[in-house]
C-alpha positions, 0 to 999 in steps of 0.5 A: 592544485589538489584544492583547486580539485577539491573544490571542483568536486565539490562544485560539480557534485553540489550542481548534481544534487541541483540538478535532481529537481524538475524545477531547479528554483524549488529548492530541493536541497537549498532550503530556499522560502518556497520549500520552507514555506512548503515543509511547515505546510505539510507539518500543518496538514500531518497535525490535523490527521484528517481521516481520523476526523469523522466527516462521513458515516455510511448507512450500511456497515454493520456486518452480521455473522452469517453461517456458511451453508454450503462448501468453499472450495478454494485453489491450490497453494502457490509457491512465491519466492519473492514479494517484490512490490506492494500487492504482490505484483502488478494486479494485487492479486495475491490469492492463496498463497502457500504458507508451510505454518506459523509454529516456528518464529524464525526471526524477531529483530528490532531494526528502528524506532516509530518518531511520529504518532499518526496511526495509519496502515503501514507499507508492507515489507517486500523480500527479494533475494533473501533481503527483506526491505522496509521504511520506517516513519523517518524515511530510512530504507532498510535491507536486512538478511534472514536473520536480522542483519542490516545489509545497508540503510539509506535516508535521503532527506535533509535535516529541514524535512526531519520534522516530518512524517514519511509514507513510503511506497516501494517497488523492486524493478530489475536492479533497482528499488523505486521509492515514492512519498508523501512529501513529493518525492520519487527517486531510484536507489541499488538494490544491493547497497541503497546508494541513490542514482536519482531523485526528483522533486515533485512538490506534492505528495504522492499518494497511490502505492508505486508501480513499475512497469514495461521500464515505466514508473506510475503513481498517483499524487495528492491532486489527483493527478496520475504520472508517468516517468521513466526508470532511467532518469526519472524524467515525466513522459506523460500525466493525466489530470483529475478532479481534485478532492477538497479533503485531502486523503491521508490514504494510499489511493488504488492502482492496478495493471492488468496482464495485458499492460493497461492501468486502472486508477481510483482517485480521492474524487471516486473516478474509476479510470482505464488508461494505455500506459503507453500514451496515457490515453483514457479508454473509459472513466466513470465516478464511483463516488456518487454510485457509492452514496459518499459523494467525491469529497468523502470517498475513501477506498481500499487498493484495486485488485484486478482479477480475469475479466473484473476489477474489485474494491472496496470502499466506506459504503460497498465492494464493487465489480466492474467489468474491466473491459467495459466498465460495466458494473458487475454488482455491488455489495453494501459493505463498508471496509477499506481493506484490500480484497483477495480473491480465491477462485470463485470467492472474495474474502474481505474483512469489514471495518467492524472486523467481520470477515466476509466471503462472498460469490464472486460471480453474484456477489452474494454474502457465502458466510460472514464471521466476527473474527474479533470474537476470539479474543477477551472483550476488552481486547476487541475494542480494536481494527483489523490492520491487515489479513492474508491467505495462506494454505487455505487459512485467513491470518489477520493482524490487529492494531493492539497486536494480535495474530488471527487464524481463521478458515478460509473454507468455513470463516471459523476462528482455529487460533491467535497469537500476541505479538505485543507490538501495535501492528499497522502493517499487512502480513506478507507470505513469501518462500513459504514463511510469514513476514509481520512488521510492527509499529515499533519496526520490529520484523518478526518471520514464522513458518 
């Protein structure tokens, strides 16, 4: 009798795990031909690394240093307390955040170990309830406490899917953590113990940071596709179709909500999208590919921050404005930079791809000042990118990828200071509760305030 239960338990969980798919004959954890055929495609494609290929040059991205003729003024510090999903919150409006300093290292603890030697810009870690949360390149999830202390860990992948390299998006939302990748993944795990509620097979990789909103879970995948799911049970409630890419990115592509609940998408092929989240209806779409002079298969951009009224980006060529509204264009800036952008008041700080950090008129999208912030450090040294950057108290700190902490004015673009961290650093700084979080290539998580 007991083995006879036994082997109930065992059939009814082995149908559970089954039953995760969208598609029951796609072999999520059977392993069958199909999903083999599909694992050593994504070996194939992460060995090419496609982006550190050269494919396009814009004509306009030497920067210049330009001094600062008149004064900034920037808002006051805020205080946030958590740090719960990619961008901050759900625009990727992150501002001038209140950071207390940098003087003391609060934490330095060594939590894993990099598998894989593709170099790209790494997912932040996010803070929540005096957890901090990250993934390494294997695909285990990690919450640990203030002080270094793993609370739990989780790794859902079967032994078939070790071989490759993992990009993890995640998202606090309520009692949970959403998670997406770039192997076809979205699932759902508790945020105080990791254990999995649900997991879906998508089958192509997701490639936008996960966002979650109004019990609904939005992402983009490789194909240009923009989804909906629900968070209870994963299951799709609508999709949008795009025109695809013929190179495809190995960079997180651009997604926003705005205050009043509405989605702006910036696929791979350079289309600009406004979209309801509530039914997937389109208000307006417009391609900025060919605005930008790289055409829709070379397109690369940063993430999409949405301010009052405006939508800023940046990408291989120039940092546009739109109307958010409209979708009108504001102006546009020859820059070339896939970083992010902050905005503070009537100022965009951005930071070029040669490295130069850039404040410009938010309203005219005038260059205010620009300044070289690898100047600092020894000449050998410079030959380096800038991974990250973020404000905090009025002060710029920029991560390097050969390790280095840059501190910069915000008002006047001066370099003050840095720091060696030693580790390469692919993953942008975050301020939460009034401290600085930096996670290095090698999953070292390091705290200052």
């Amino acid at each position: 009798m007991i083995k006879k239960i036994n082997y109930l338990i065992f059939f009814l969980i082995f149908i559970l795990f089954v039953s995760c798919s969208f598609d029951d004959k796609t072999g999520i954890w059977s392993g069958d031909e199909r999903e083999k055929k599909r694992i050593t495609e994504l070996e194939k494609e992460q060995k090419r690394i496609i982006n550190k290929v050269n494919v396009y040059t814009s004509k306009n991205v030497s920067s210049k240093e330009i001094p600062a003729v008149k004064n900034v003024r920037l808002t006051q510090p805020k205080t946030n307390s958590s740090w719960k999903m990619s961008g901050l919150n759900l625009q990727n409006f992150v501002g001038n955040i209140y950071l207390s300093g940098i003087d003391n290292r609060f934490l330095k603890k060594k939590i894993s170990r990099s598998r894989f030697s593709l170099i790209q810009i790494a997912p932040s870690p996010l803070v929540f309830n005096d957890s901090i949360i990250f993934a390494d390149d294997a695909g285990t999830i990690f919450s640990i406490n203030q002080k270094g202390k793993v609370n739990w860990k989780k790794n859902i992948y079967i032994k078939e899917y070790r071989r490759i390299y993992k990009n993890l998006s995640l998202s606090i939302y309520k009692d949970k953590i959403y998670v997406a990748d770039n192997v076809g993944f979205i699932y759902a795990i508790a945020l105080t113990s990791g254990e999995l509620i649900w997991i879906k097979h998508h089958g192509i990789p997701l490639k936008s940071k996960i966002k979650v909103f109004d019990n609904k879970i939005f992402i983009l995948n490789q194909d240009n596709r923009l989804l909906c799911f629900d968070t209870e049970k994963g299951t799709k409630i609508w999709d949008i179709r795009s025109v695809q890419s013929f190179i495809k990115s190995q960079n997180f592509l651009g997604l926003a909500i705005s205050k009043e609940g509405d989605l702006v998408t910036l696929n791979s092929s350079g289309d600009l999208l406004k979209v309801k989240t509530k039914n997937g209806q389109i208000y307006w779409s417009l391609n900025v590919g060919y605005t930008s002079g790289q055409g829709a298969d070379f397109f690369k951009s940063s993430e999409i921050v949405i301010g009052d009224d405006d939508i800023i980006f940046s990408t291989l060529s120039s940092i546009f404005s739109f109307n958010l509204y409209s979708g009108n264009l504001n102006w546009k800036v020859n820059t070339s930079s896939n970083k992010t952008p902050i905005i503070d008041g009537n100022n965009i700080f951005l930071v070029s791809d040669d490295n130069y950090f850039i404040n410009i008129d938010r309203n005219s999208g005038k260059i205010i000042w620009s300044t070289n912030i690898l100047k600092i450090l020894k000449k050998r040294k410079q030959k380096t990118q800038i991974t990250g950057f973020i404000m905090g108290s009025g002060k710029i700190y920029a991560t390097t990828l050969n390790g280095y902490l840059i501190v910069c004015s915000a008002v006047s673009g001066n370099i003050e200071y840095f720091k060696k961290i030693r580790d390469p650093i692919l993953a942008a700084p975050i301020i939460s509760g009034g401290s600085l979080y930096i996670l290095t290539e090698n999953y070292r998580i390091l705290g200052f305030n």
